[in-house]
Each structure stands twice: as C-alpha cells, then as structure tokens.
N, C-alpha and C positions, 0 to 999 in steps of 0.2 A: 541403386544402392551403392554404397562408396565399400569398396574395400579397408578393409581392419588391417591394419600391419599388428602380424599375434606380435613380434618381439617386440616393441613399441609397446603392447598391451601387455608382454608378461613385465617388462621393465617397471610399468608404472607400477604393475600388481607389488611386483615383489620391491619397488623403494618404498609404497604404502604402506607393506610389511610388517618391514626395517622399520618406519617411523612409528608403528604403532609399538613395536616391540621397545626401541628405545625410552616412548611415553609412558612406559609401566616401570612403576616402579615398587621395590618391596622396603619397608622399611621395620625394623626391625625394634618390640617394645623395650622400652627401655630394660635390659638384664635381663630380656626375654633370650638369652643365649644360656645360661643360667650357669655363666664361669665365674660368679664370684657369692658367695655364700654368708653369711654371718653364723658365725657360731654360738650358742647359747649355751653357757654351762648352770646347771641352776642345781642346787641341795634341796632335794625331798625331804619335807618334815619327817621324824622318826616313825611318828605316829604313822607315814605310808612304807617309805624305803629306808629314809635316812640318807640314800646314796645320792653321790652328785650325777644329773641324768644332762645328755646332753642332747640338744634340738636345735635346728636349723630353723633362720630364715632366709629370702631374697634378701639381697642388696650388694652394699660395695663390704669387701671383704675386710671381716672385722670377730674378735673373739669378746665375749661378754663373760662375764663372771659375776653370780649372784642371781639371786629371785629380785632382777630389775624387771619391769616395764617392756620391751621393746616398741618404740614408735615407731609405725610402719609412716611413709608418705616422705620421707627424709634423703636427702643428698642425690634426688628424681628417681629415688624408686615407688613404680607404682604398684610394688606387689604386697599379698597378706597371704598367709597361707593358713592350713588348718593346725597347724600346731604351736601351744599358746601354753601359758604362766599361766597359772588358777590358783586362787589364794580359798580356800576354804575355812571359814569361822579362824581367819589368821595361821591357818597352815597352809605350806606351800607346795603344788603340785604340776608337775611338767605332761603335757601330752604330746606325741609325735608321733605322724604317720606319714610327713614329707621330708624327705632327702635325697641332695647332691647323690648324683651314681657315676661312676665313670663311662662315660663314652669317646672311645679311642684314645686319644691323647687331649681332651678335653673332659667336660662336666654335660650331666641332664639333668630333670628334674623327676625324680619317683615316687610316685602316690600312692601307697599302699591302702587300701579295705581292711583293717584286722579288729579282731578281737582285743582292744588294749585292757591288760589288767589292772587292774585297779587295790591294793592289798592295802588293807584299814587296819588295824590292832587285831592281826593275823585273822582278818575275814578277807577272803577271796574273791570281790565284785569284779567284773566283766564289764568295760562298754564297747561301743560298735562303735567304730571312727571308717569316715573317707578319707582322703588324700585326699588337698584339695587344693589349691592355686587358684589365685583371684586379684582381681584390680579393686584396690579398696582398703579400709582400713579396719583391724581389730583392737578393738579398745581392753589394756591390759593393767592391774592382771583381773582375770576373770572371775565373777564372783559364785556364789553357790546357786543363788539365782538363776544362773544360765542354764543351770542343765533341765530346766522346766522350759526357759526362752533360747536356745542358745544362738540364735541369729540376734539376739538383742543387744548383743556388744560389735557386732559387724555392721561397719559402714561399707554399704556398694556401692561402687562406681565411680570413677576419677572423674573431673570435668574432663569435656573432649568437644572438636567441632570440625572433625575430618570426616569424610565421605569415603571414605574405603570402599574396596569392590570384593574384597574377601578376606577371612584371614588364614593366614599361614602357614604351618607346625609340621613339623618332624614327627613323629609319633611309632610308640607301639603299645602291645598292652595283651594282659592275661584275664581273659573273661571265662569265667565258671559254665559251662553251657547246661547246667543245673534250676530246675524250679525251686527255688526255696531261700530265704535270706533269712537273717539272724538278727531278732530286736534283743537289745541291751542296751538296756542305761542304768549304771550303774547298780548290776543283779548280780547275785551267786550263779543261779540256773539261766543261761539265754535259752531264750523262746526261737524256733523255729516255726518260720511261716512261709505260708505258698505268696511266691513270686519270684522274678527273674530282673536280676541286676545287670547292669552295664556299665561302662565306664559314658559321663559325656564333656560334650564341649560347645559351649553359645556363646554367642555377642550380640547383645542390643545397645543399638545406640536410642538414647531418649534425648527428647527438650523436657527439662522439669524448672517447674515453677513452686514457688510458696504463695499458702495465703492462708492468713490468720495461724500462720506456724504448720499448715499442715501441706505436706509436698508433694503434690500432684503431675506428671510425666504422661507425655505422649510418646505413641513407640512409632521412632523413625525406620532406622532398620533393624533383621531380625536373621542373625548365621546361627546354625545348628544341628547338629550332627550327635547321634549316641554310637557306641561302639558296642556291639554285639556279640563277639567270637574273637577266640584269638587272634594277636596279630603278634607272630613272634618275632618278624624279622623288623626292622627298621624300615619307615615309610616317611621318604623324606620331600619336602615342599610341597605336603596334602594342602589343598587351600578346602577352606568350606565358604559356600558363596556369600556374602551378604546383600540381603533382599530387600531394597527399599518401599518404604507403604504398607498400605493392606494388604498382609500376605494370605490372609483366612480363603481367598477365592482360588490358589493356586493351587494345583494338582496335588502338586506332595507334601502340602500342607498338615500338620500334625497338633492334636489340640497340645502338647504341652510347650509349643511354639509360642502360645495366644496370650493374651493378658494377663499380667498377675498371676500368672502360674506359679512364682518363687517370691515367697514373701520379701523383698527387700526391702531394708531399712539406713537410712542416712542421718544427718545430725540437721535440724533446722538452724533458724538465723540466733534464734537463742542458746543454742549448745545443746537442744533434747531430742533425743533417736526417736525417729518417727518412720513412719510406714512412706512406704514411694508407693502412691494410689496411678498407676496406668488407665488413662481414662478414653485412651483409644489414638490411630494410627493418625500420623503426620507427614508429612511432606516438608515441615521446616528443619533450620537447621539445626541440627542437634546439638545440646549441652553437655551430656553424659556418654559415657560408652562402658558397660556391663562385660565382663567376662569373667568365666567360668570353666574350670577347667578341672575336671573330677573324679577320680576311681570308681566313683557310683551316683546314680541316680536318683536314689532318698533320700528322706527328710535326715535328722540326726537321728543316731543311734540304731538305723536299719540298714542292713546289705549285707555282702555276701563276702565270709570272711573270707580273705585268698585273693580276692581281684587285686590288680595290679594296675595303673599306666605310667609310660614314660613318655617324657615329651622335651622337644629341644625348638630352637630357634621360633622362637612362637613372632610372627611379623604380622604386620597390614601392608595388604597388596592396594596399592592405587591405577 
C-alpha cells in the first residue's frame, strides 16, 4: 500500500475548500435590503377619518401624494406588501401594518399582526391584518369585493429561472406563546378562537403554463420555515434550504409544504386573475419563484394581535 503524504492531502482538502467557498454565491433580491422606501400619503374619506394617513411601500425612494394607485413591478422592484389604497362605494381607505424600522444606521422591514380599526360614521369595526411582504403584484385601489376575496386582487409570483440552494434573511420576531387568535373582518366585537399563530416564511419555485386561460404549475422547489417563539435578538444570514422535487417522502416534511396549500392567483394571457392549479412535483426548469414572508400564518382577517417580525437583507444563496 503506498503511503499518503497527509500534507499533500490536507492541501488538496483545504484548496477544495477555498474553491467551493469562492463558488457560492449570495445574491441579494432586488431592495431586498429594504434602504429605500416609498411613501404614500393618502386622505381618508370623512365618512372614516378625513385625515391624511400615511403607508409605505418597497421600492426606490419616492413620496406619493393622493388616493393614487400605486404599481408595484416598476423600476425592478419585485416587491408588494400588505398595505393597500381601498376605494369603498368611491370612498377612500388606507391600510398599514408594514414599515421601514431602523436598524443601526440603516432601514428593515416590520410586519406587524394588529387589530386595525376601522371607524365608519362613528361605528367602531375591527379587522385582523398580517404584515406581509411578497414578490408579486397588488392590483389597486382595492375594491369592496375584496374583503369577501381578498387574494383576488394579488398577483403571486415574479417570472424566475435560477436554481438557488437556499434563501437568506436576517430576521427576528415577537411571537405570542398563546392558544388563541382574533377573527375580524370588518366587526364591532372580534371573535376569539382556539389556535396558535406564528410568524412564516417560503419559497417555491414553479414552471407554469396556460391553457384555454387557465394556469396550471408544477412545483420545482419548495424553502419553508414557520417561526414559533420569540426571537428577540437579531439573527443574521439564517438561510432556510431550498428542496428540489418531491419533497412529500422527506423526513421533516410538513403537509402545509404540499400543493396548493395557498390559494394563489396571477393574471392570464387575457388580463383575468385566475387560480395557479399546482398539479404536482418537477424536476424542469422553473418559471416562477413564490415568496412569502409574514407575521402570521392565516388566512385574512385571523391571527394573533401583537405578533411582530422584522426582516433584513432577504438574498438567494447559489
């Protein structure tokens, strides 16, 4: 048997190392550092406030004035968040539960769970909002319709056709260690109910196709991670893996990983929001890439007023 020279062997090991270290690379989503903000100032019809309220979105920094529109998808930004224009029977109504926070001598993004009120010709309604950041677009301003659909004005998903191995984020967050969450949509009295909210965060990448107008997707890969308990201090360059294929046979596989767990909806070739039908796992390359990034875990109008997260440098690691 021939002798090994180890230094010769640790040499190779460690320039192998070096080359895999140099091969990885992180890249960072567009505005996914969240230093530059839009600001929305918009006047409440009388009939709710009268006053001008003001609400944030991504992008490149810019101040709005007025019950405009905002188009997300504009000057490469890929972000939409949860707080949106809503024109009710031609009045006009601001909501917000995401904004700009300072961190150190920079910006994050903060997603608050609350209670936002709602005050009508001095009646006091309640609804339940998440915080929420998303790749994708909100179609504005939003109609009265929505609060019966309210993912029916949300387009998810950017085109995309990179293979990533994980993504990225900075993060912390304030989670309730409480059984019980708060339905309101649009009530005097919110209802309390048994269960337990979290903060989360996924990414699928899909191929989707159309036909005869309707847009059917295979799920390529699938990252995902829920936040359970506080995390007060700052946790910085968390990755959460991205899992290519059929992940359903993997150990710590979880059903709300699996198909069509979240309704999502995008615009077909004709301009009309349709359902994204996942009709099961792929190995091609992907079209789309889904993210999600959220104070809570529920549908609209339920979770647990009080939760929190903050999140910075959101990237795709290669």
């Amino acid at each position: 048997m021939k002798k090994i020279n180890v230094f010769v062997l640790f040499m190779i090991c460690a320039c192998s190392s070096m080359m895999a270290q140099e091969t990885e690379r992180v890249e960072l989503i567009p505005f996914g550092d969240f230093e530059q903000w839009v600001v929305r100032k918009i006047k409440e019809s009388d009939v709710f406030s009268g006053k001008v309220k003001k609400i944030y979105a991504i992008g490149p920094t810019d101040t709005i004035l007025g019950a405009k529109p905002f188009y997300y998808g504009q000057n490469g930004n890929p972000w939409s968040v949860s707080n949106a224009y809503i024109r009710v029977l031609g009045l006009d109504k601001v909501s917000g539960t995401t904004r700009p926070e300072r961190r150190d001598s920079g910006w994050c993004a903060r997603m608050d769970c609350k209670l936002e009120p709602v005050v009508a010709l001095s009646i006091d309604l309640k609804v339940q909002i998440a915080g929420t950041i998303f790749l994708g677009w909100t179609y504005e301003p939003i109609p009265l319709k929505a609060a019966n659909d309210p993912y029916g004005v949300v387009d998810f998903g950017v085109p995309f056709t990179g293979h990533p191995k994980a993504l990225q984020l900075d993060y912390k967050a304030k989670v309730a260690d409480e059984n019980v969450v708060t339905y309101a949509k649009a009530v005097a009295n919110p209802k309390l109910r048994e269960g337990r909210d979290c903060a989360e965060i996924y990414v699928y990448l899909q191929r989707r196709w159309e036909e005869k107008g309707k847009i059917y997707a295979e799920r390529v890969a699938t990252g995902y991670e829920r936040i359970w308990n506080d995390i007060p201090e700052w946790v910085n360059d968390h990755r959460i893996p991205i899992r290519y294929g059929d992940i359903t046979q993997q150990p710590d596989y979880q059903d709300y990983e699996g198909l069509n767990q979240h309704k999502f909806r995008t615009k077909n070739s004709k301009g009309d929001m349709v359902y994204v039908n996942e009709v099961g796992y792929s190995d091609a390359e992907p079209t789309h890439m889904v993210l999600m990034i959220s104070s809570g875990r529920y549908e609209a109008f339920i979770g647990h007023d009080g939760n929190v997260l903050w999140v910075d440098n959101v990237a795709l690691v290669y």
